[in-house]
Structure formats: structure tokens, C-alpha cells
TIMI-2910 file (N, C-alpha, C, CB; in pm, 1 decimal, decimal comma, always signed):
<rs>
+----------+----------+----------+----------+----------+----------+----------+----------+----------+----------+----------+----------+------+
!      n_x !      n_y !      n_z !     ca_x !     ca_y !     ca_z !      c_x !      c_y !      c_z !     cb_x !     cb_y !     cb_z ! resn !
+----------+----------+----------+----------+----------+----------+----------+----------+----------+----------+----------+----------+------+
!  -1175,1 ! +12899,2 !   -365,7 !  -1081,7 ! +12943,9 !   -264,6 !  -1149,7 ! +12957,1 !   -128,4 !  -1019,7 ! +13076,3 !   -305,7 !  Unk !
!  -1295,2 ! +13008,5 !   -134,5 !  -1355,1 ! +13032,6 !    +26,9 !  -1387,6 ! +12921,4 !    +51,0 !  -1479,5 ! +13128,4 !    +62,1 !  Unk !
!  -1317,6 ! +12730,2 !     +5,9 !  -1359,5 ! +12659,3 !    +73,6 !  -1270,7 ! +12594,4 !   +139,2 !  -1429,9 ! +12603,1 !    +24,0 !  Unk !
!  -1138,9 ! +12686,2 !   +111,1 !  -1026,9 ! +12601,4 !   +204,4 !  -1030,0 ! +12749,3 !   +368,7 !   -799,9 ! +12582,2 !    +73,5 !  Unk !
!  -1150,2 ! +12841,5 !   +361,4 !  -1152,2 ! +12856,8 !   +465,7 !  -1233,1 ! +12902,9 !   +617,9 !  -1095,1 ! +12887,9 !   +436,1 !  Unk !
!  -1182,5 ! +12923,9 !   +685,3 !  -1291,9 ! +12877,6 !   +825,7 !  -1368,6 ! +13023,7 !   +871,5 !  -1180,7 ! +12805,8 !   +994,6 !  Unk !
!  -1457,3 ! +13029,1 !   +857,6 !  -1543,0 ! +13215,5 !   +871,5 !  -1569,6 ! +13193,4 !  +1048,4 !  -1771,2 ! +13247,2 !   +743,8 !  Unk !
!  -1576,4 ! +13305,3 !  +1078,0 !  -1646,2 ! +13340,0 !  +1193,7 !  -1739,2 ! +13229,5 !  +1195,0 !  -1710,3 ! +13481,7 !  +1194,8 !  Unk !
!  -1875,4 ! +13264,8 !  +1103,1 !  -1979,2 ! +13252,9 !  +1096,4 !  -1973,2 ! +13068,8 !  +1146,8 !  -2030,7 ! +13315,5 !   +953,6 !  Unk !
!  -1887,9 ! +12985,2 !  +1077,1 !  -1857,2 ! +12839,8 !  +1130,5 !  -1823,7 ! +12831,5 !  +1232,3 !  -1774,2 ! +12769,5 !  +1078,8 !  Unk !
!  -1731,6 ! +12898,5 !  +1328,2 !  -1717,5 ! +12882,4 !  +1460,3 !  -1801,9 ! +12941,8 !  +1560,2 !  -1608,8 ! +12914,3 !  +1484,4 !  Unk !
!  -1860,0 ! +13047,6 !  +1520,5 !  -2040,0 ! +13102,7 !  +1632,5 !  -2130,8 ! +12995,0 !  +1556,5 !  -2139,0 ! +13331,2 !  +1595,0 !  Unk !
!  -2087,8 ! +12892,4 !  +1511,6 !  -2231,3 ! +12789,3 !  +1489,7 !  -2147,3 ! +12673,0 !  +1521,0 !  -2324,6 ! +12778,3 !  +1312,7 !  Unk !
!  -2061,9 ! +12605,5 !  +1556,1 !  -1979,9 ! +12541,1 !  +1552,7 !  -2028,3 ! +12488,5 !  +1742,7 !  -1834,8 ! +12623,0 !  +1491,4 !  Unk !
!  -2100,8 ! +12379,9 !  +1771,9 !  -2135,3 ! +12326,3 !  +1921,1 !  -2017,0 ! +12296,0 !  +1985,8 !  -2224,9 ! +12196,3 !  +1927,8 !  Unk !
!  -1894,5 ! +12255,2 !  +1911,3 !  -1811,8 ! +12163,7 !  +1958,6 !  -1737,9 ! +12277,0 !  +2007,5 !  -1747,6 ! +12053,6 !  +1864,9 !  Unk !
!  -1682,9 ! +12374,2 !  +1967,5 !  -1578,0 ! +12520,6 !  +1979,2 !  -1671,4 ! +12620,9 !  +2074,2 !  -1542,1 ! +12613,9 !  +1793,3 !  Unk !
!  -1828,6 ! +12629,6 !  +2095,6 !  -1909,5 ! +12694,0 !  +2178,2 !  -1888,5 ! +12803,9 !  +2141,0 !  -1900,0 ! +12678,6 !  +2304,9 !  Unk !
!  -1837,7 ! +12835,5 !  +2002,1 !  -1849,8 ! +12993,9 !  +1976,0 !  -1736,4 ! +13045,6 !  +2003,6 !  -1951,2 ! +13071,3 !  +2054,6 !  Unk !
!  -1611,8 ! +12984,2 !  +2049,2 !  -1516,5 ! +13019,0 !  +2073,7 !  -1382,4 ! +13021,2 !  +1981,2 !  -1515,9 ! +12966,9 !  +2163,7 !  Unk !
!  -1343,4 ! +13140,8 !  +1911,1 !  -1232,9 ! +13101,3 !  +1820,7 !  -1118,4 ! +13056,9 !  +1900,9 !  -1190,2 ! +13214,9 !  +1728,1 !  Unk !
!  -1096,9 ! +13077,8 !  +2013,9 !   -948,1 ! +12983,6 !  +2065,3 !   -990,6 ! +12859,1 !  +2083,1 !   -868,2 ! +13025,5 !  +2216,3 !  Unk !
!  -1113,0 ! +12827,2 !  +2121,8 !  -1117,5 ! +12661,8 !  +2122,4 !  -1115,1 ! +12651,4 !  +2025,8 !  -1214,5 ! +12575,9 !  +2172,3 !  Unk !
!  -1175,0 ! +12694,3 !  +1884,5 !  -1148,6 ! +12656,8 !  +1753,3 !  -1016,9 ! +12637,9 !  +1690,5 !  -1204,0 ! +12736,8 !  +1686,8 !  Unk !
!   -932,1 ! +12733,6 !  +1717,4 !   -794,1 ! +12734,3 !  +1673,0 !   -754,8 ! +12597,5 !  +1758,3 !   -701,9 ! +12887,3 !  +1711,9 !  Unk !
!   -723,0 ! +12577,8 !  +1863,0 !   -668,5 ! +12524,1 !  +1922,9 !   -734,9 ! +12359,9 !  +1876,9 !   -673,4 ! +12591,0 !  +2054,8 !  Unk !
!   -851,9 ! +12329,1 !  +1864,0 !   -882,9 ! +12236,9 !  +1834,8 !   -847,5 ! +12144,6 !  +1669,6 !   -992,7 ! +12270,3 !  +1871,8 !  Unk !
!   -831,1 ! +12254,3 !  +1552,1 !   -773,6 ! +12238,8 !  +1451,3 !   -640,9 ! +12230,0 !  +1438,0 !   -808,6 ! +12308,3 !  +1392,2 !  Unk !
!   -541,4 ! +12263,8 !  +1557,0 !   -423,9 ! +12273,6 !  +1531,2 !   -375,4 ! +12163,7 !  +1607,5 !   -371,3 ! +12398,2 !  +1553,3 !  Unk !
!   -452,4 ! +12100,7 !  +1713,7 !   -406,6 ! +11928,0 !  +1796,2 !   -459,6 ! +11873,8 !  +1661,4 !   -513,5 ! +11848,7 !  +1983,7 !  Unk !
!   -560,0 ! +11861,9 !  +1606,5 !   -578,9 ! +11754,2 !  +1474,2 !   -479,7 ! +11785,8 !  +1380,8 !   -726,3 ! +11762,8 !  +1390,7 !  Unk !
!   -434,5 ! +11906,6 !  +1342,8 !   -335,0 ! +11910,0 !  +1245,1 !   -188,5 ! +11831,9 !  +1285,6 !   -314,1 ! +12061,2 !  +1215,9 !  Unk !
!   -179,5 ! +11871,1 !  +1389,1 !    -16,9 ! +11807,9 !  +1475,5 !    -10,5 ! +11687,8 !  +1464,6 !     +7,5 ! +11823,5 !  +1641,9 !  Unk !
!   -171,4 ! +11598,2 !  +1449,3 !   -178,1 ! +11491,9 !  +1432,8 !   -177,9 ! +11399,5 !  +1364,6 !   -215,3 ! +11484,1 !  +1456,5 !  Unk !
!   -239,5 ! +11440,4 !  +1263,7 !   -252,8 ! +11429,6 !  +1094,1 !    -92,0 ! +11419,5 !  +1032,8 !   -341,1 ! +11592,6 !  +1020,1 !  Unk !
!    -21,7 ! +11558,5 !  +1042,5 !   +113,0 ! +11521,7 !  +1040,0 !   +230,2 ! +11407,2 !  +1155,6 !   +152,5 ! +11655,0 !  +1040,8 !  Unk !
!   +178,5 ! +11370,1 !  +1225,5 !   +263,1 ! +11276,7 !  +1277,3 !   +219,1 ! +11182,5 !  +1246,7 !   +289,8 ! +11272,8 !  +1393,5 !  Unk !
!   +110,9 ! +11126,5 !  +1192,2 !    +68,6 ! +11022,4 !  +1140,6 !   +131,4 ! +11023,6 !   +973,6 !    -91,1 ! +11022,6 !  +1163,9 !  Unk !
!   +110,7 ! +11105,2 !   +926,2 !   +235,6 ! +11116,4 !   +780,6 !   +357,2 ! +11097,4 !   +783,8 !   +256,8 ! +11238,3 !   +717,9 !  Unk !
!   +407,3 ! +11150,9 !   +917,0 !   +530,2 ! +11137,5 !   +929,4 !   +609,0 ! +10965,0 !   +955,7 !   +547,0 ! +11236,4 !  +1039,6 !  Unk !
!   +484,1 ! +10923,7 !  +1049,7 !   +522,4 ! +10797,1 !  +1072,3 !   +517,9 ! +10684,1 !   +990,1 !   +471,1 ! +10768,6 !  +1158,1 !  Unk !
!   +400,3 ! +10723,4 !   +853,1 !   +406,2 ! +10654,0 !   +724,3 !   +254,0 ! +10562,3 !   +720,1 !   +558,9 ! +10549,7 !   +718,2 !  Unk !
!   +150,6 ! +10627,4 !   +804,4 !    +51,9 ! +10572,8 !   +847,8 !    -61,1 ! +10659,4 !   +739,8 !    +44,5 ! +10585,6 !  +1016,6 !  Unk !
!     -3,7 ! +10691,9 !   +682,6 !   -116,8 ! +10791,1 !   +602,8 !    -23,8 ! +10837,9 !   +460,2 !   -170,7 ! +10959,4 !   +719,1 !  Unk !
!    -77,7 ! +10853,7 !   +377,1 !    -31,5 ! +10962,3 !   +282,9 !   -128,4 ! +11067,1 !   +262,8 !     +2,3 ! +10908,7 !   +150,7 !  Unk !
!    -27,1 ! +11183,2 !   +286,2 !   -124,7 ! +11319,0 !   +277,7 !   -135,1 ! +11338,8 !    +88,4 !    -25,8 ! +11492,5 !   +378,4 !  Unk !
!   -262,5 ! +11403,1 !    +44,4 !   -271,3 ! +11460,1 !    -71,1 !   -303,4 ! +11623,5 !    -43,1 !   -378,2 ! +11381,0 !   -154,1 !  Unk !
!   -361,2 ! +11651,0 !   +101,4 !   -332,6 ! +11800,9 !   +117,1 !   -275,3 ! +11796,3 !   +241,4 !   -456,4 ! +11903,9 !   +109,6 !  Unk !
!   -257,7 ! +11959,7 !   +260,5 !   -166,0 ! +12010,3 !   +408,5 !   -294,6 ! +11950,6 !   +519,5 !   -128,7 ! +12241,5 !   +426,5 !  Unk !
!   -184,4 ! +11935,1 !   +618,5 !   -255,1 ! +11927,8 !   +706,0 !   -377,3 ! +11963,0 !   +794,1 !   -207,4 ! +11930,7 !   +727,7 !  Unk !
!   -342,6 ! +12111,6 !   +778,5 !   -397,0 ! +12224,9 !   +838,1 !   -536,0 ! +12234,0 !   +720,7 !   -272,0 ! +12369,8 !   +846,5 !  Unk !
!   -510,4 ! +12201,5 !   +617,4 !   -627,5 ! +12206,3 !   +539,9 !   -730,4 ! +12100,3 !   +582,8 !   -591,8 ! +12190,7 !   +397,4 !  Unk !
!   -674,1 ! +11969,3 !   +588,8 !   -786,3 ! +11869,6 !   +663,7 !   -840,0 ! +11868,2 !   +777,6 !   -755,4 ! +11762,8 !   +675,0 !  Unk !
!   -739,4 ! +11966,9 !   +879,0 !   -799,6 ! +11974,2 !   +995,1 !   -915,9 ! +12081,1 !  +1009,9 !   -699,3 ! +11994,1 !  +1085,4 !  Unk !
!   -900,6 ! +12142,4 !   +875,1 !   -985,7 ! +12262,1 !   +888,7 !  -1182,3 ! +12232,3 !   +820,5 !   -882,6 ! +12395,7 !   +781,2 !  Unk !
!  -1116,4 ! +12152,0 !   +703,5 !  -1228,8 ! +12077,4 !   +658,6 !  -1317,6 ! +11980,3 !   +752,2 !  -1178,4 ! +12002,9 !   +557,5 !  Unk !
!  -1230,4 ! +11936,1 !   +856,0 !  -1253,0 ! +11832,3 !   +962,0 !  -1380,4 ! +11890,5 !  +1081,1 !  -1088,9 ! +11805,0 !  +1042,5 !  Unk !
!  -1363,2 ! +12056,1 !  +1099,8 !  -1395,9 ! +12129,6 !  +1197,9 !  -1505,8 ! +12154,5 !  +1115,0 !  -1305,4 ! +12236,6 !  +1256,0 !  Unk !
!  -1477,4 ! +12205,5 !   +974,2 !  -1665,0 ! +12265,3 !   +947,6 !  -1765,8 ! +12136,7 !   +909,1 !  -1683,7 ! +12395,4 !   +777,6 !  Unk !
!  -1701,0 ! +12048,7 !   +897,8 !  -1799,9 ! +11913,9 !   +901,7 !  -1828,6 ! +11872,1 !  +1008,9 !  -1757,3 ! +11798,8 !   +844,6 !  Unk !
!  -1758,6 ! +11935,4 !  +1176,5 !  -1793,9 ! +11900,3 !  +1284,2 !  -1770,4 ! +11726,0 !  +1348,3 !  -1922,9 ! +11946,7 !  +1270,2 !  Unk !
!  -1633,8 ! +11744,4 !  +1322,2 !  -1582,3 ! +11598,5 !  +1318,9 !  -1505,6 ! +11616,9 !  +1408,9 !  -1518,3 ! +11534,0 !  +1197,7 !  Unk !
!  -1431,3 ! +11724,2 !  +1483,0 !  -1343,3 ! +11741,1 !  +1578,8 !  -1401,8 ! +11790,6 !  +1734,6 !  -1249,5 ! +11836,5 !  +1517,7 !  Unk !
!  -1351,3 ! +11760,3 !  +1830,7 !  -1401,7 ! +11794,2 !  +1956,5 !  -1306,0 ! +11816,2 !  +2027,9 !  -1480,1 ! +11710,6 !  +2014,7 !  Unk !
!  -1333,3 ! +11895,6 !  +2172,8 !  -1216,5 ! +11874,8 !  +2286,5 !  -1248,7 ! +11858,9 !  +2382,5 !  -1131,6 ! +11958,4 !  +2313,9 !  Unk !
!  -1149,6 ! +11800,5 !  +2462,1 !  -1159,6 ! +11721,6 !  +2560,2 !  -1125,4 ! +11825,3 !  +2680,6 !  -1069,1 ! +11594,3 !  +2541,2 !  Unk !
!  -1178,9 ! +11900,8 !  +2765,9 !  -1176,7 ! +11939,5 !  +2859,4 !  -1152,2 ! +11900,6 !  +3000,2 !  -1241,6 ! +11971,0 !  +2842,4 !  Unk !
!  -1126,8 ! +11789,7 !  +3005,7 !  -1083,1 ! +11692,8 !  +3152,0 !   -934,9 ! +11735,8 !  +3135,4 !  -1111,1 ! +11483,8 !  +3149,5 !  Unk !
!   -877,4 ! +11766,5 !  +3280,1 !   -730,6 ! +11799,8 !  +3289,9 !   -685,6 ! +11665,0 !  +3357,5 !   -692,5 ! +11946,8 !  +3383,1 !  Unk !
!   -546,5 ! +11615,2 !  +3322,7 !   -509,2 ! +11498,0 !  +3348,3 !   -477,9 ! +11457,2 !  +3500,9 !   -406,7 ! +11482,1 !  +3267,8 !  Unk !
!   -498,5 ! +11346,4 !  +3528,1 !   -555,0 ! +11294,7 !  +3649,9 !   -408,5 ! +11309,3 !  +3730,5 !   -631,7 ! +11126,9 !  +3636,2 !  Unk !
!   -417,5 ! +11350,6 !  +3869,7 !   -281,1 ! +11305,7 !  +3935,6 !   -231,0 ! +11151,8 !  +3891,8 !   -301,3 ! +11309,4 !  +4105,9 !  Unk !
!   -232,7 ! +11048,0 !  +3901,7 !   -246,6 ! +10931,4 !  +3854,2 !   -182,1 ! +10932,0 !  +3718,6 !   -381,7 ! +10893,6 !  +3856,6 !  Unk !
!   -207,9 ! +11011,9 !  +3623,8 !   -177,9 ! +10960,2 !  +3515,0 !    -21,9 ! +11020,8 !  +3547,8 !   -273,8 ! +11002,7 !  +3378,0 !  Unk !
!    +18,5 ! +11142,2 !  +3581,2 !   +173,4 ! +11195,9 !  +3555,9 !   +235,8 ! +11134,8 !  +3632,2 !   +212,8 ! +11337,5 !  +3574,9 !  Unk !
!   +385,0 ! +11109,1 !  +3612,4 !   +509,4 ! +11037,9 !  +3694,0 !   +515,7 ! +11130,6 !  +3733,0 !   +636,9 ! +10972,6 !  +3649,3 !  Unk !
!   +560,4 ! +11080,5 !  +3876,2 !   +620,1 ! +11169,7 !  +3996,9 !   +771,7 ! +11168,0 !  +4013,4 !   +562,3 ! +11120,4 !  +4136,1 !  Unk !
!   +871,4 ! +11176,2 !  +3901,5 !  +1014,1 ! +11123,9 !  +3900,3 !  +1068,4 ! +11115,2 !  +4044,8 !  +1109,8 ! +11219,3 !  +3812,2 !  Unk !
!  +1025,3 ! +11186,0 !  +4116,3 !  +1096,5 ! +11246,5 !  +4243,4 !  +1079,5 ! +11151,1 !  +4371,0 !  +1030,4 ! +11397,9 !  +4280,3 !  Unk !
!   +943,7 ! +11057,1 !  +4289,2 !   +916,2 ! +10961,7 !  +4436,1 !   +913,1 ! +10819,1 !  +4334,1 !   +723,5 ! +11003,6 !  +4553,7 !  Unk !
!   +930,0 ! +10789,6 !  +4167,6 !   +864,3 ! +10690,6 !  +4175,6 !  +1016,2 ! +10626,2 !  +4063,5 !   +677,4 ! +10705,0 !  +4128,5 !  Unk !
!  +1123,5 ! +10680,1 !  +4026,0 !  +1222,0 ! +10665,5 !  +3984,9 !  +1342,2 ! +10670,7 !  +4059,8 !  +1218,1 ! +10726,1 !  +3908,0 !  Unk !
!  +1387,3 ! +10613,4 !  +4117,9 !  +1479,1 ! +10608,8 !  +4261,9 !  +1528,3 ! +10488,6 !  +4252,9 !  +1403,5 ! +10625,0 !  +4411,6 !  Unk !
!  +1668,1 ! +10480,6 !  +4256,0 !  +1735,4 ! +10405,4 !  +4238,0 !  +1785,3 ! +10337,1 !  +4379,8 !  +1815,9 ! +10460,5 !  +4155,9 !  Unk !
!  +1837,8 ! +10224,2 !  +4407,6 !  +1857,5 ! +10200,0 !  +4551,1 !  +2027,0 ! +10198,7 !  +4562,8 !  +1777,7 ! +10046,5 !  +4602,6 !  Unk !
!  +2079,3 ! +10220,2 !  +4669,5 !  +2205,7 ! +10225,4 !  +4656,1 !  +2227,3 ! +10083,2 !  +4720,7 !  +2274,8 ! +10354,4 !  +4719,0 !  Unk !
!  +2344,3 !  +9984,5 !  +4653,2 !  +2352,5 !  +9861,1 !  +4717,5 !  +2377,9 !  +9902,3 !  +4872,8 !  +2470,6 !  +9766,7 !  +4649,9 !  Unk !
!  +2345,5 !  +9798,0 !  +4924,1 !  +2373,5 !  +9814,4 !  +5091,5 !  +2509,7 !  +9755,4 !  +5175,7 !  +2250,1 !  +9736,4 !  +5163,7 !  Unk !
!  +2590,6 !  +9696,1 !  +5048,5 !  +2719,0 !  +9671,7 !  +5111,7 !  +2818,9 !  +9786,4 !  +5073,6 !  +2774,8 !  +9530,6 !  +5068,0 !  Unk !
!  +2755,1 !  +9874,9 !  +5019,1 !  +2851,8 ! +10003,2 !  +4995,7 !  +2779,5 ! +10144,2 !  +5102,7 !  +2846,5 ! +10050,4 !  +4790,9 !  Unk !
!  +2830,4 ! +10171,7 !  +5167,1 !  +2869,0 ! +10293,8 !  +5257,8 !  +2880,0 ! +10392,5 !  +5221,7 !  +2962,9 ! +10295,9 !  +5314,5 !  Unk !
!  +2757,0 ! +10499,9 !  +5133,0 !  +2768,0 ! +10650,1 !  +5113,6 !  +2897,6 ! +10719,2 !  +5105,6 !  +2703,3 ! +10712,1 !  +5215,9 !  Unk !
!  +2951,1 ! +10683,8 !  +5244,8 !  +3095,3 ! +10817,1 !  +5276,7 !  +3181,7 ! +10731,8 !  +5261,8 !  +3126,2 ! +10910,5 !  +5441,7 !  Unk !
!  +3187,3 ! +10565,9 !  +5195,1 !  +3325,2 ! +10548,7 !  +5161,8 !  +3316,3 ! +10505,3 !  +5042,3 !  +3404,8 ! +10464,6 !  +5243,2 !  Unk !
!  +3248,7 ! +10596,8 !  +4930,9 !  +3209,5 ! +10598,5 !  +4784,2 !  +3270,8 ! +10711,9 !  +4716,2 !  +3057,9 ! +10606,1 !  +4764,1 !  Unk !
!  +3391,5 ! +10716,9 !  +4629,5 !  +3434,4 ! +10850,2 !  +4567,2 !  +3342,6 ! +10946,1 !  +4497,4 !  +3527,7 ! +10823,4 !  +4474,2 !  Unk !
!  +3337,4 ! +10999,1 !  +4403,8 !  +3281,7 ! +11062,4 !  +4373,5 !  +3229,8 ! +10977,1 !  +4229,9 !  +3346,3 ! +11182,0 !  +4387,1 !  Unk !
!  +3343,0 ! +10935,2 !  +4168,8 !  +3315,5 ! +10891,5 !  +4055,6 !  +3246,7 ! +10736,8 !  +4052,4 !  +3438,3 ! +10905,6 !  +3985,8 !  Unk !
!  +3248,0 ! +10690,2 !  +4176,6 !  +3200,3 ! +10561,0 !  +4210,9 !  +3029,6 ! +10587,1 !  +4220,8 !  +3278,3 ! +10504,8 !  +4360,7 !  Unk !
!  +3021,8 ! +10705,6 !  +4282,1 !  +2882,0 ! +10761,3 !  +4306,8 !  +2780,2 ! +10747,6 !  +4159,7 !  +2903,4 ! +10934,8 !  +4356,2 !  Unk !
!  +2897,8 ! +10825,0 !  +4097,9 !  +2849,3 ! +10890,1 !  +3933,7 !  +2800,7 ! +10757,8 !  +3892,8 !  +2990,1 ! +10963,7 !  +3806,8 !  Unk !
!  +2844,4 ! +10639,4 !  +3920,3 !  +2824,1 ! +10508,0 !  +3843,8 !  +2695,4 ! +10444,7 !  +3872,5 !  +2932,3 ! +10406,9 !  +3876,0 !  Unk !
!  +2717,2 ! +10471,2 !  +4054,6 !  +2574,2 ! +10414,4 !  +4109,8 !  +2415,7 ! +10471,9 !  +4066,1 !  +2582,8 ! +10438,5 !  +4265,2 !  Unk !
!  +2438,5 ! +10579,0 !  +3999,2 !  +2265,8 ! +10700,6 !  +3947,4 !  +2297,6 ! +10647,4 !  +3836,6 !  +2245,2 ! +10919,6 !  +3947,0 !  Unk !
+----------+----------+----------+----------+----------+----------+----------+----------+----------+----------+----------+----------+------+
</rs>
């Protein structure tokens, strides 16, 4: 039974978590989320829970995190880069309302 689980003692020795149980948690629980969407999608068959492999995953020191926050660059800017054009033979103020609704 104490090998399905994770002691202190593995995460204050643990390089990848720095001694930290929230990076630890947090790092077992993106691999678990993952593990199951990969089951889900039919890319795997699980024989245990998830959370169990992700946990086995961490004291073998197989998991890491990625500390880089995502680049301006990578996120859409909906507000500047999804914009639709309104044709130019139609005239704003002589567009009903429901004509509008059609043009977005």
C-alpha cells in the first residue's frame, strides 16, 4: 500500500518539484489530466488510475515543469486579429438590424 504513495520525504528530495509540495501537486496532476485524455482519446489503455501513474511517474523523477509563461505571440488577440470586414457597397446606417446580425 505505501507504494501507491508520495511522502514528504520524495518531494524534499525530488530536484524537479525543488522541495516544493505545490509544484509537486501541481506537476502530478498536469500529467494525470494527461494520461486521462490520452485514454480518453483511445491512445492508451489504462490498467491503473491515472493519478496513480502520475504519481509513480514523479518518484521515478520522470516529470518536470515548465516555468516559462506564454509568449505575447503565442495568445490571440480576438480584439485585433479576428475582425470581420464589412462589404463596402453596404453603408453601416442603411443596414437594419437584422441585416447587421448576418454581416458578424
Amino acid at each position: 500500500m505505501s507504494d501507491q504513495r508520495v511522502y514528504l520525504d520524495d518531494i524534499y528530495a525530488s530536484k524537479e518539484s525543488e522541495g516544493s509540495v505545490f509544484r509537486a501537486v501541481v506537476m502530478m496532476a498536469k500529467e494525470a489530466r494527461f494520461i486521462n485524455q490520452q485514454a480518453l482519446d483511445g491512445f492508451i489503455q489504462l490498467t491503473k488510475k491515472p493519478t496513480t501513474i502520475a504519481m509513480y511517474k514523479f518518484k521515478e523523477g520522470k516529470l518536470a515543469v515548465s516555468d516559462s509563461a506564454p509568449q505575447k505571440n503565442d495568445v490571440v488577440d480576438f480584439a485585433t486579429e479576428v475582425v470581420e470586414e464589412v462589404p463596402s457597397e453596404v453603408a453601416p446606417e442603411s443596414v437594419s438590424d437584422a441585416e447587421a446580425a448576418d454581416l458578424f
